[in-house]
C-alpha positions in Angstrom: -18.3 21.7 26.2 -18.9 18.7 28.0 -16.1 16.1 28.7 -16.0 12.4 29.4 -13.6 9.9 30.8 -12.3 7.4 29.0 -9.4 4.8 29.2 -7.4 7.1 31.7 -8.1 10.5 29.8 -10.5 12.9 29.5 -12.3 13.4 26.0 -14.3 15.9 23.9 -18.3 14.4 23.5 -19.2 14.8 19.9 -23.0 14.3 19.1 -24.1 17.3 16.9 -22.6 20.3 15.1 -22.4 21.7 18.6 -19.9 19.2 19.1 -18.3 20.0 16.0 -17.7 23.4 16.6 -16.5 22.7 20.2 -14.0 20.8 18.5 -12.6 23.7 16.5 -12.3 25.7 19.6 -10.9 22.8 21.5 -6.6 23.2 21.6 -4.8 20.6 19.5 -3.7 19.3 22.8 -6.9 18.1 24.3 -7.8 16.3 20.8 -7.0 12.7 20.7 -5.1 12.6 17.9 -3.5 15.1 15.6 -2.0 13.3 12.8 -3.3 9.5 11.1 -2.4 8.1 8.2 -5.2 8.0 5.5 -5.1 3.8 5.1 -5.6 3.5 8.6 -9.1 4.2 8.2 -11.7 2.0 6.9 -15.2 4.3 5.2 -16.3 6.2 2.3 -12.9 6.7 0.2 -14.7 10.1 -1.3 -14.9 11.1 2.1 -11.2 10.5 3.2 -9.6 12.0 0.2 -12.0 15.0 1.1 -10.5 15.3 4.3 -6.7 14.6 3.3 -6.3 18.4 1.3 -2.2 18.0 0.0 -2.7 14.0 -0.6 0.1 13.1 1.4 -1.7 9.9 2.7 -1.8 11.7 6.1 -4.8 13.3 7.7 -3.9 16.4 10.4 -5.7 18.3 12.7 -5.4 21.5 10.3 -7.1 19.6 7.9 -10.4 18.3 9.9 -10.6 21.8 11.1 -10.8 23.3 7.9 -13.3 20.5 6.5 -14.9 21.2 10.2 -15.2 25.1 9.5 -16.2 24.6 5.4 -18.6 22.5 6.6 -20.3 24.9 9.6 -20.1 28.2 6.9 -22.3 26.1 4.6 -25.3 25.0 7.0 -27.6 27.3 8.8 -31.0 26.4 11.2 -29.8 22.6 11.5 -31.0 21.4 14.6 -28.3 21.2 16.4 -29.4 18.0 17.6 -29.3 15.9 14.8 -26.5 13.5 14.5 -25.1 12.3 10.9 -27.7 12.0 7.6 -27.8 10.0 4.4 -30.2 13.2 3.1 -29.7 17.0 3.9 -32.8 19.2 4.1 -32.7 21.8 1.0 -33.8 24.7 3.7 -30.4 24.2 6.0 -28.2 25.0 3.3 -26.9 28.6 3.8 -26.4 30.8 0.6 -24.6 33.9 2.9 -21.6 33.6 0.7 -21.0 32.7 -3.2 -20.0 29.1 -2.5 -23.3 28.2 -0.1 -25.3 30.1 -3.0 -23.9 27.9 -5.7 -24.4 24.6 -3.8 -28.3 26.0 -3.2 -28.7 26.8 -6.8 -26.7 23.1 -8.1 -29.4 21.3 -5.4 -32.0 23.1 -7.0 -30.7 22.2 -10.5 -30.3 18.6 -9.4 -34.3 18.0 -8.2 -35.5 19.8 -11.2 -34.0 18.0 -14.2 -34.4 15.1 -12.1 -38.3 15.7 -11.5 -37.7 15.6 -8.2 -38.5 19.3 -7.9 -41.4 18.6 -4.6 -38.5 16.9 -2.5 -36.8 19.2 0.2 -33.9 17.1 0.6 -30.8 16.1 -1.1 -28.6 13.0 -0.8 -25.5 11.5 -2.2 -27.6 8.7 -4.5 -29.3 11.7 -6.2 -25.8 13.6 -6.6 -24.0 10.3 -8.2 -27.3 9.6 -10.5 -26.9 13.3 -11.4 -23.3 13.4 -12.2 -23.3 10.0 -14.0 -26.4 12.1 -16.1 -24.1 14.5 -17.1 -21.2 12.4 -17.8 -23.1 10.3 -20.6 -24.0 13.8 -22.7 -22.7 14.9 -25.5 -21.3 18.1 -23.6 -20.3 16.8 -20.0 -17.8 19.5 -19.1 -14.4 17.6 -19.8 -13.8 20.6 -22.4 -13.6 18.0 -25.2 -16.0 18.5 -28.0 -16.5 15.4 -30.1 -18.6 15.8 -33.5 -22.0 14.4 -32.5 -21.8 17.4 -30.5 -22.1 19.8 -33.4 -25.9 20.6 -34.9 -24.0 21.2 -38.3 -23.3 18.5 -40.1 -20.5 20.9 -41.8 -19.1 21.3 -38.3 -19.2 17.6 -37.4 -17.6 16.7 -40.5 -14.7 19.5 -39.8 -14.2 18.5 -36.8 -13.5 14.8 -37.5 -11.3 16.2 -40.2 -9.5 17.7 -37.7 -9.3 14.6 -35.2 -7.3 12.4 -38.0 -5.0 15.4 -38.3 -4.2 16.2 -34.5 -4.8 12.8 -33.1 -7.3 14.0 -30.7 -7.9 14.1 -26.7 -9.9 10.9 -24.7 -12.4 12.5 -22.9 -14.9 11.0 -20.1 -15.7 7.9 -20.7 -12.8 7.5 -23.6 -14.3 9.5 -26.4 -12.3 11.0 -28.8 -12.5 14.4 -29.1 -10.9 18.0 -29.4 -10.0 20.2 -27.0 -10.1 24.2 -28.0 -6.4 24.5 -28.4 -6.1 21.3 -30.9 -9.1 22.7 -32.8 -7.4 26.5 -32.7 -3.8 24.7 -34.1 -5.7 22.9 -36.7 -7.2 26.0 -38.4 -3.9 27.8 -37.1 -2.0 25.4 -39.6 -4.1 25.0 -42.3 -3.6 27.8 -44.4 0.3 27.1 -44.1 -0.5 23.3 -44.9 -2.2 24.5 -47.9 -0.1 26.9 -49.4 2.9 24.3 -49.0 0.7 22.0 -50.7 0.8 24.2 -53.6 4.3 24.5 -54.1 4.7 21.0 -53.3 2.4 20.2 -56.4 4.6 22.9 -58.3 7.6 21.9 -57.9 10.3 21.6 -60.6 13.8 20.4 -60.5 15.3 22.6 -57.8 13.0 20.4 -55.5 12.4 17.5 -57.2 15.9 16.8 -58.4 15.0 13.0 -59.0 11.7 13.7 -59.8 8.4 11.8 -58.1 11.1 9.5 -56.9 12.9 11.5 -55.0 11.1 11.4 -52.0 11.6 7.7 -51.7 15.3 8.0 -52.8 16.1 10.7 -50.2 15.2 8.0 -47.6 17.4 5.3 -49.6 20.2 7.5 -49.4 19.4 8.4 -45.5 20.0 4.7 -44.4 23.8 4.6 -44.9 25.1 8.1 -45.5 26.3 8.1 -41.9 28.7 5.2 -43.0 29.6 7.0 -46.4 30.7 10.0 -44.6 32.9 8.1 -42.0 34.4 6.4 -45.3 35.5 9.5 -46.9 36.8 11.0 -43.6 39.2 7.8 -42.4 40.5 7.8 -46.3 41.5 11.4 -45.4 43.2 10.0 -42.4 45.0 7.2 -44.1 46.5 9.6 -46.8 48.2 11.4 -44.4 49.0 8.2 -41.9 49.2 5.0 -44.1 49.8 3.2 -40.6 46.3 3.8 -39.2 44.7 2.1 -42.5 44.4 -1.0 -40.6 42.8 -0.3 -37.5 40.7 2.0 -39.1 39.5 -0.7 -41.8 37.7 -2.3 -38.8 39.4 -5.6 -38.5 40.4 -6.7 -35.0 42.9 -8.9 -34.9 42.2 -10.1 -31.5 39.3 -11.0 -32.4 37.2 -14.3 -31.4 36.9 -16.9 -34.3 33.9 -16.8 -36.0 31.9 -19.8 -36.1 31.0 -21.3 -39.6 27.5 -22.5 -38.5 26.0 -19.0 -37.4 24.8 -17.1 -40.5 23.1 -14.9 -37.9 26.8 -13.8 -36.6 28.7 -13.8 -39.4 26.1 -10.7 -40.6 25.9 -9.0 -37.3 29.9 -9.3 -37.7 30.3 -8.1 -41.1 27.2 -5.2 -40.2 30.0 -4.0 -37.6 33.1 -3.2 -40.0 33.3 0.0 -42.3 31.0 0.3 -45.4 34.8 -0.1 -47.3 38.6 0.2 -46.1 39.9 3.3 -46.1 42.0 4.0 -49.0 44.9 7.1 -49.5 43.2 7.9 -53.2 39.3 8.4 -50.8 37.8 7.3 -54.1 35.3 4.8 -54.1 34.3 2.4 -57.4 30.9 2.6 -58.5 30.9 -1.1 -59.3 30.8 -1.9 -55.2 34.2 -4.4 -55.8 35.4 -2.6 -53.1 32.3 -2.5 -50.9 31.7 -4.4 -47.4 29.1 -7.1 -48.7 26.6 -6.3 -46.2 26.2 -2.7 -47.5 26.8 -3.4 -51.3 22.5 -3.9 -52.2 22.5 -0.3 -50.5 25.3 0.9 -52.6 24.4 -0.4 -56.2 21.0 1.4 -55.5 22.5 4.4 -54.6 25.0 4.4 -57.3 22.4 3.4 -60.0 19.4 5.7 -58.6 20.8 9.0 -57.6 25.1 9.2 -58.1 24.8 8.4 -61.7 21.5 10.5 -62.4 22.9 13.5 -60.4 26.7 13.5 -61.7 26.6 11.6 -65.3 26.2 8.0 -67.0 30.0 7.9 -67.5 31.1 8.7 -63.5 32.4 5.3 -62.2 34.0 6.2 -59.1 32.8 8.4 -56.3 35.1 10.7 -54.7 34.4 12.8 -51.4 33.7 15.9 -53.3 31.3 14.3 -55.4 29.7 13.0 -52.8 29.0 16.0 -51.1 27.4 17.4 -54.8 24.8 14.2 -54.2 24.0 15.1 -50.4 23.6 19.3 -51.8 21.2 17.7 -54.9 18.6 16.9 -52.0 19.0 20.1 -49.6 16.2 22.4 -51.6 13.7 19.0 -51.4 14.7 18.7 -47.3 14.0 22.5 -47.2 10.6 22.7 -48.7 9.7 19.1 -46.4 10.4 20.8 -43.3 8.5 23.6 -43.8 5.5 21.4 -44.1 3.4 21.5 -40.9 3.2 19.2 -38.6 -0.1 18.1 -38.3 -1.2 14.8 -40.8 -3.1 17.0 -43.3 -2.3 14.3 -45.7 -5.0 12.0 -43.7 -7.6 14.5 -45.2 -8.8 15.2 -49.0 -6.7 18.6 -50.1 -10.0 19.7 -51.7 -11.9 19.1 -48.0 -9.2 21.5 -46.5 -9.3 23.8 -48.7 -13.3 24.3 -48.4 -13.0 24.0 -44.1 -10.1 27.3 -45.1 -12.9 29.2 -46.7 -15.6 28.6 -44.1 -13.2 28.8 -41.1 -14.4 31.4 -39.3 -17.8 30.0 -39.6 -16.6 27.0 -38.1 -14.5 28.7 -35.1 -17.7 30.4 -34.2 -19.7 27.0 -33.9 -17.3 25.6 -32.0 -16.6 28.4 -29.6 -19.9 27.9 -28.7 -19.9 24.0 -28.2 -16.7 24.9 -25.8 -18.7 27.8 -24.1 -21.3 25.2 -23.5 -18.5 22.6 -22.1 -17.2 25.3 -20.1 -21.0 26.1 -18.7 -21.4 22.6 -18.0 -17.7 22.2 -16.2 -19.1 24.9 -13.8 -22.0 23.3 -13.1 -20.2 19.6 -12.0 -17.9 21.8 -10.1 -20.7 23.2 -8.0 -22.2 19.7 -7.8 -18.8 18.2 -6.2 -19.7 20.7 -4.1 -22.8 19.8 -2.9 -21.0 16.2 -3.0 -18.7 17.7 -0.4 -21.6 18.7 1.9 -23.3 16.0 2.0 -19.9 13.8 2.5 -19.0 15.5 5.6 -22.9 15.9 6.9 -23.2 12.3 6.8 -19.5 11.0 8.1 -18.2 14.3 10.0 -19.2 13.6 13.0 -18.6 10.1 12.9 -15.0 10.6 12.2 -14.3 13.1 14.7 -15.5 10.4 17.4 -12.4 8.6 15.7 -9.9 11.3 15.6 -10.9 14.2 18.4 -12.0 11.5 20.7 -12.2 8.2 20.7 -16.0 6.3 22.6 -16.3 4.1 19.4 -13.2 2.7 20.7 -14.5 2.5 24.2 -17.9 1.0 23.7 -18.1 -2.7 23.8 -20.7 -2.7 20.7 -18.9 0.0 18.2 -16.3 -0.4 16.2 -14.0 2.5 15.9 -13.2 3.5 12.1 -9.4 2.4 12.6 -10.5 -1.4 13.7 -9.6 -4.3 10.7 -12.1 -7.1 12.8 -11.9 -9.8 14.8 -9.2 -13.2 15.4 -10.0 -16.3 16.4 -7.3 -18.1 18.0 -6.0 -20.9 20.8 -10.3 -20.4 21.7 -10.4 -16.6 22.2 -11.9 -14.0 20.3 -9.3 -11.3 20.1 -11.8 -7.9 19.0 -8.5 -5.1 19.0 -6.6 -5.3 15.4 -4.9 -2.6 13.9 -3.5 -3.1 10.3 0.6 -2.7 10.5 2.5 -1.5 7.3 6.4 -1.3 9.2 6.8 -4.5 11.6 10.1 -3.7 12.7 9.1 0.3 13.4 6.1 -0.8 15.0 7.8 -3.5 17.4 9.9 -0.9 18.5 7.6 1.7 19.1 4.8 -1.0 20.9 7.6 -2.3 23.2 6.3 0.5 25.2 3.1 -0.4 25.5 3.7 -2.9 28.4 1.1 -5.3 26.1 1.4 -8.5 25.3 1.1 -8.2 21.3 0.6 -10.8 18.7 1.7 -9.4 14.9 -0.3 -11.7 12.5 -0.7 -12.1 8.8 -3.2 -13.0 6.3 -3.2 -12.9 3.3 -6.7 -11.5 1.2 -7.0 -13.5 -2.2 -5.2 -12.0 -4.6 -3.5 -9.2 -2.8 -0.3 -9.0 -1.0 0.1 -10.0 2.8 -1.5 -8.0 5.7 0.3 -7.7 8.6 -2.2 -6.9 12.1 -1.2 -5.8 15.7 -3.2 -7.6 17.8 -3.4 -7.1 21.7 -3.8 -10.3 24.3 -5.7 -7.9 27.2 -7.4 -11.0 29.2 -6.5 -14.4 30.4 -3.2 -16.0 29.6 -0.4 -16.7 27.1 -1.5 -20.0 26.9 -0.4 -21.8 23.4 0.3 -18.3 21.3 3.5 -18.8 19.8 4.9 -17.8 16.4 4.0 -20.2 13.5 0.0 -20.6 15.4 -2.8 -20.5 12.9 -6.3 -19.2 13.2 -9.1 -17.5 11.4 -9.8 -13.6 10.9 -12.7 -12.1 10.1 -12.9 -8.6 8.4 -15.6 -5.9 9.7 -17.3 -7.5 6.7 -17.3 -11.0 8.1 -15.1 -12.2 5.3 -13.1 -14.6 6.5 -8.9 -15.5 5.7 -6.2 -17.5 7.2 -4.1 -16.0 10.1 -0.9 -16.7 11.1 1.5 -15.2 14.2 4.4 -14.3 12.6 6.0 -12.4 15.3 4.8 -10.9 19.2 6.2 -9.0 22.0 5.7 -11.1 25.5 4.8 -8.9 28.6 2.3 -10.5 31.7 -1.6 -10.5 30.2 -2.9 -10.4 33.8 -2.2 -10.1 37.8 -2.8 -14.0 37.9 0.0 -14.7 34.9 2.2 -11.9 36.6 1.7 -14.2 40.3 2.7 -17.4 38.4 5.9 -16.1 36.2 8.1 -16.2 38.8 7.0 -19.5 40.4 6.8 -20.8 36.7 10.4 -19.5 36.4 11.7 -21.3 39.1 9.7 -24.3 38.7 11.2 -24.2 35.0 14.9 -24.4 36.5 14.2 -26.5 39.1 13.1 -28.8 36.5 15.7 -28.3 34.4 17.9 -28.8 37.4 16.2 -32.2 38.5 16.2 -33.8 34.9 19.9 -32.9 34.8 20.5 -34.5 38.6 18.3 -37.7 37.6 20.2 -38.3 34.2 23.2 -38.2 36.4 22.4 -40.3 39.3 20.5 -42.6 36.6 24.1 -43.1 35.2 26.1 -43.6 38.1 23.5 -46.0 39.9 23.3 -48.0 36.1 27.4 -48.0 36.7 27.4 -48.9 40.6 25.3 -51.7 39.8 27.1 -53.1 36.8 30.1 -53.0 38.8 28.1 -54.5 41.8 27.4 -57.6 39.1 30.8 -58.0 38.4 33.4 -57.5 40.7 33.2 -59.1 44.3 32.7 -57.3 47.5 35.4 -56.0 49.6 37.1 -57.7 52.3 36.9 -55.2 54.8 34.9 -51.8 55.3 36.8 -48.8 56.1 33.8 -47.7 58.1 29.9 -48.6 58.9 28.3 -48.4 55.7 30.9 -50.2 54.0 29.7 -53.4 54.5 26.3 -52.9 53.2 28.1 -52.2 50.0 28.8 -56.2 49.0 25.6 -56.7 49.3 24.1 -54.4 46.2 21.8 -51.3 45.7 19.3 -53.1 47.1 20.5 -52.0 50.8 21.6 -49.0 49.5 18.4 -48.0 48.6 17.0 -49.0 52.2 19.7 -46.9 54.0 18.1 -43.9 51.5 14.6 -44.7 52.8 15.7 -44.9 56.8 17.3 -41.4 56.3 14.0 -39.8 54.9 12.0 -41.5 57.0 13.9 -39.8 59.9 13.9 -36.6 58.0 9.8 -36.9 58.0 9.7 -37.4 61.8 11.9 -35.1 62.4 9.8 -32.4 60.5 6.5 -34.0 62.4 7.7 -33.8 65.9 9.1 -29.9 65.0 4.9 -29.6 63.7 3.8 -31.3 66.7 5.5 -28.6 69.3 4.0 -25.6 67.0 0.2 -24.6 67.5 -1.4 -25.2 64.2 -2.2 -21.5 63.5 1.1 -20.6 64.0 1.8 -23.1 61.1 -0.8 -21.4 59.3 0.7 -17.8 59.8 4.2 -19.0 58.9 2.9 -20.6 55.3 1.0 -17.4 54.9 3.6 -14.9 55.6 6.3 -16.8 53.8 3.5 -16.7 50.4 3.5 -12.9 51.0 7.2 -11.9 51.6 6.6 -13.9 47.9 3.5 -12.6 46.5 3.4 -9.0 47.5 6.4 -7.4 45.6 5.2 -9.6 42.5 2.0 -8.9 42.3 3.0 -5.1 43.5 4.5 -4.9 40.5 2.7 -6.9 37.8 0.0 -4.3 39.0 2.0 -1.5 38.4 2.9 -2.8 34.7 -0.8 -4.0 34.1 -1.9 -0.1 35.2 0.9 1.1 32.1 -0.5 -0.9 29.7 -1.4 1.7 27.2 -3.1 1.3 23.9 -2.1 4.4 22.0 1.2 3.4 21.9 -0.5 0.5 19.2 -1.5 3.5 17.8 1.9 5.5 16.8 4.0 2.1 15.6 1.0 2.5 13.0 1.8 5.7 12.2 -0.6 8.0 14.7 0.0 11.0 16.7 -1.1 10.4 20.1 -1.9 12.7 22.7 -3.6 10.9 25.3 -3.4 7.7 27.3 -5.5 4.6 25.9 -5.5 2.9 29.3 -7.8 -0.3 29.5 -10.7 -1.0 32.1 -12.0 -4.4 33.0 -14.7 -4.4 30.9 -12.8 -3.7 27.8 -9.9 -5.9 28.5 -12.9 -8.8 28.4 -14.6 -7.3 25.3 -11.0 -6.7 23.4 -9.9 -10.4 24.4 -12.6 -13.3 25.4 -14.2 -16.9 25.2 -17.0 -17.9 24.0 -19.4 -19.3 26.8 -20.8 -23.2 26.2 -24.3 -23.1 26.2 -26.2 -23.0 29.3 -28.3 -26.0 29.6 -25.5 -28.0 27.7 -24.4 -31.1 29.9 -20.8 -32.1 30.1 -19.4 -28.2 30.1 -16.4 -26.8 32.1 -19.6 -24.8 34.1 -20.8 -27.9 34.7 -17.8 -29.8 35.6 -16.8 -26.5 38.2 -19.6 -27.2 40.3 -18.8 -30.5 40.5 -14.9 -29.5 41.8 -16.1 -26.9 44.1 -18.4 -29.2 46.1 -15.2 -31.7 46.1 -13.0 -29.2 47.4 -15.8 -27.7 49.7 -15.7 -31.1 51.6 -12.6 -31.3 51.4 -11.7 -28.4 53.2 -14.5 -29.0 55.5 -12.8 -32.9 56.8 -9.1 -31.1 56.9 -10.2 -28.3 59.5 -12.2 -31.2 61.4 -8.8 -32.9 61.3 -6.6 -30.4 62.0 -8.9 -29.8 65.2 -8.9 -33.1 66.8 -5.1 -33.3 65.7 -4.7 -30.1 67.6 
């Protein structure tokens, strides 16, 4: 195994399948990472589900070391050299176990029908042009026969006979078809289908006690029986309580007023009492007098139809026990329609079933054999995903284990690793380190311990919900990033969207921002203190000389500056000057007894009592600044430290350089300053000398 540094840890180089196996051998401490969530990933999305086994969304180490191992078993005499392929050769392919023999003899397969039987290698094109070949025949393995599958035209007809009646199964591609067990249940049925047909078409009164209307009038008397049979039961009630006839006739007498305008309520209202008030007799008149007017079109019917045909022309009144004669009229008609099967053999000429009856086992042979055919041809896509597989992870194995086992992609200033969304451009700075962020407030807490300074931005793809992106400052300064700034970012793809910080944790970007914070910070409150002094002095001076304009000067000063007072702010102001101006030659004549490296020595030592513990520790915060914490807010397990060099703090995080012949640039400008300052320096120490 051979190891290299990077970003404060030590990592597993992967180059070939000698890598690979390394990596299975490797403890799941010394990988990188041992968990990532699927999305995290940008690549073939074949490839990824390939990898993620239970499809939780996560990819484990258990799970890369199985597709690692399922990939080594299956390839033999590789050299062990060669990196990832779009094509595998035919002769590395090892057929020492069932599986390698089928993916040999499906590769095989493929180049033949394909007439590519001369090539010795195989690729994923080939593999896709072969499956959508198989998908577009008549058998493609779904185990869903359709009829232009059948070379009988007796068959094909049967079996669309047998489609109306079971509905059917959508298939690749959405054709309608059969599977085996509809087919089975058709033939299953038909017999009983048949035989009921021929009582059905024999049947007398004790089925058919209305005749070929009886069908129609069982359903008539269906709609409302309900409302019958609660009729007859509260009549019962109200014969032996003739205090619960009202409540039970429905009418509320709480109730709201109904309006006179709204036909539409007035139904719904009348729809919601009792087909008829209970009564203590529980007969009911056949001439409906007594019936709720939304139900009496529904009652004549029934009374004219079926009550008067079933019990006599000269009933006019229907009594519960009469009623219960009607309902028992109609039980040998409901007996004999539910044993009818359930399949729609109704869809299909009787005389057509009965000849598919008489040729059915004809027919269950010729379609055993289109499903043995199916079957056959399922097989032979299921060792072709396989081959799929193979060639998935010989062309993006090794890539991804440079993503997940260790990570140089991330490392090398022109790679991108797999888990990288592009690039932001912002305040002038290319920012090259996004990750995509799915929890903001989980991944603030978690990147808090990163010691970075992080920007969270959004953009927002064209028709797709907001994107939310980590994004690390690793060079320069804070400058103008604040929350609400807009800039541009640009996907791996170079597709470009609008970007907006939405949210960022502040830490110190470099040593010289860590330097300035606490001399910002104090220049900040002095500041805030010397606006707040000047605002207050402004006022009293604008009040001492208002008062100064109108009242007059004292007669007598209690003591010597007193009676520069009459005279304005004027002298004041002089008295101010006189008192620096000592102060200054005070300090000069102190400077003029001190040698003027001694001066030098002082200024320097008082900057480092300043500078050393600051920069000390900015140093000691920039050295924690760790990347892989990034990582886990997103959803990662994380085993070693992502630490950042130089060079990839100025790749993650950089300007743009202004052309170099260009007049007029900051280059240019520099030179320009450093000369200035050059002679500058030069005249001072010449001054200081003779001074001296």
């Amino acid at each position: 195994m051979r190891f290299e540094r990077f970003g404060g840890s030590y990592q597993l180089v992967i180059q070939d399948l000698a890598g690979l196996r390394d990596a299975c051998e490797l403890d799941d401490t010394l990988w990188v990472a041992t968990s990532a969530p699927t999305n995290a990933y940008r690549g073939n999305a074949d490839f990824l589900q390939l990898l993620d086994g239970d499809a939780d969304g996560r990819v484990r180490s258990a799970e890369v070391r199985a597709a690692i191992n399922w990939y080594l078993d299956r390839i033999e005499g590789l050299d062990s050299a060669g990196g990832p392929a779009d094509a595998l050769p035919i002769a590395a392919i090892s057929a020492r176990d069932a599986v390698g023999a089928e993916i040999l003899e499906s590769c095989r397969f493929i180049l033949g029908v394909q007439d590519l039987s001369g090539v010795e290698t195989v690729d994923l094109k080939t593999i896709q042009k072969a499956l959508a070949g198989v998908g577009s025949r008549l058998i493609n393995g779904d185990g869903i026969a359709i009829a232009e599958a059948a070379e009988d035209s007796a068959l094909a007809q049967a079996l669309r006979d047998a489609l109306v009646c079971t509905g059917g199964t959508s298939g690749v591609g959405g054709r309608l078809g059969l599977t085996r067990d509809q087919f089975l249940n058709f033939f299953g049925q038909l017999p009983a289908f048949l035989a009921w047909h021929k009582r059905d078409a024999e049947a007398g009164q004790d089925i058919l006690p209305l005749g070929p209307e009886t069908a129609k009038l069982a359903a008539h008397l269906d709609e409302h029986a309900a409302a019958l049979d609660r009729f007859f039961a509260a009549s019962a009630v109200v014969a032996y309580d003739a205090q619960a006839q009202g409540p039970l006739a429905g009418i509320d007498p709480q109730r709201r007023p109904l309006s006179t305008d709204d036909a539409s309520a007035m139904a719904a209202y009348l729809l919601s009492l009792p087909l008829a008030a209970p009564n203590p007799s529980g007969a009911l008149a056949l001439d409906g007098t007594d019936i709720n007017p939304a139900f009496r079109p529904w009652f004549k019917t029934l009374a004219d139809r079926i009550v008067r045909p079933l019990l006599g022309e000269e009933t006019h009144s229907l009594t519960t026990e009469q009623w219960q004669r009607v309902k028992s009229a109609f039980y040998a008609y409901r007996t004999h329609m539910n044993s009818k099967p359930a399949l729609n053999f109704e869809a299909v000429p009787v005389e057509r079933l009965e000849d598919w009856a008489a040729q059915a086992d004809a027919l269950r042979a010729g379609m055993e054999a289109i499903f043995k055919e199916e079957e056959r041809v399922a097989a032979l896509i299921k060792k072709i995903e396989n081959v799929k597989k193979l060639l998935l992870l010989h062309r993006h194995l090794i890539p991804f284990a440079n993503n997940y086992v260790s990570f140089p992609d991330m490392y090398a200033g022109g790679r991108r690793a797999f888990f990288e969304q592009g690039s932001l451009v912002m305040d002038q700075r290319h920012f090259n380190f996004c990750l995509q962020v799915t929890d903001l407030k989980a991944h603030m807490a978690q990147a808090q311990n990163s010691s970075l300074f992080v920007l969270y931005v959004e953009i927002a793809p064209p028709g797709q919900p907001p994107v939310t992106l980590a994004v690390p400052v690793t060079s320069g300064s804070k400058q103008n990033l604040a929350v609400g700034k807009r800039g541009v970012f640009y996907d791996i793809d170079n597709r470009q969207y609008d970007a907006r910080i939405v949210n960022l944790i502040e830490n110190p970007v470099s040593i010289w921002e860590a330097l300035c914070m606490p001399f910002v910070k104090l220049w900040r409150s002095a500041e805030g203190k010397i606006e707040k002094w000047s605002g207050s002095a402004e006022t009293q001076l604008q009040k001492g000389f208002d008062d100064s304009l109108k009242a007059p000067a004292p007669a007598a000063a209690p003591n010597a500056l007193s009676k520069f007072s009459g005279t304005g702010p004027l002298v004041g102001l002089g008295v101010v000057t006189a008192a620096l101006g000592s102060s200054f030659a005070f300090i000069t004549k102190t400077l003029s007894g001190i040698g003027w490296g001694q001066v030098v020595l002082a200024v320097l030592g008082g900057a480092l009592v300043v500078v050393l513990p600051v920069s000390t520790v900015a140093f000691m915060k920039l050295r924690k600044q760790d990347l892989s914490a990034l990582l886990e807010g997103s959803g990662w397990a994380i085993n070693a430290r992502m630490r950042l060099d130089r060079k990839q703090r100025h790749f993650f995080t950089h300007r743009a350089r202004f052309p170099k012949e260009a007049a007029g640039t900051p280059r240019k400008r520099l030179r320009g300053w450093v000369l200035a300052l050059g002679l500058l320096l030069v005249a001072l120490a010449y001054g200081i000398r003779l001074w001296h």
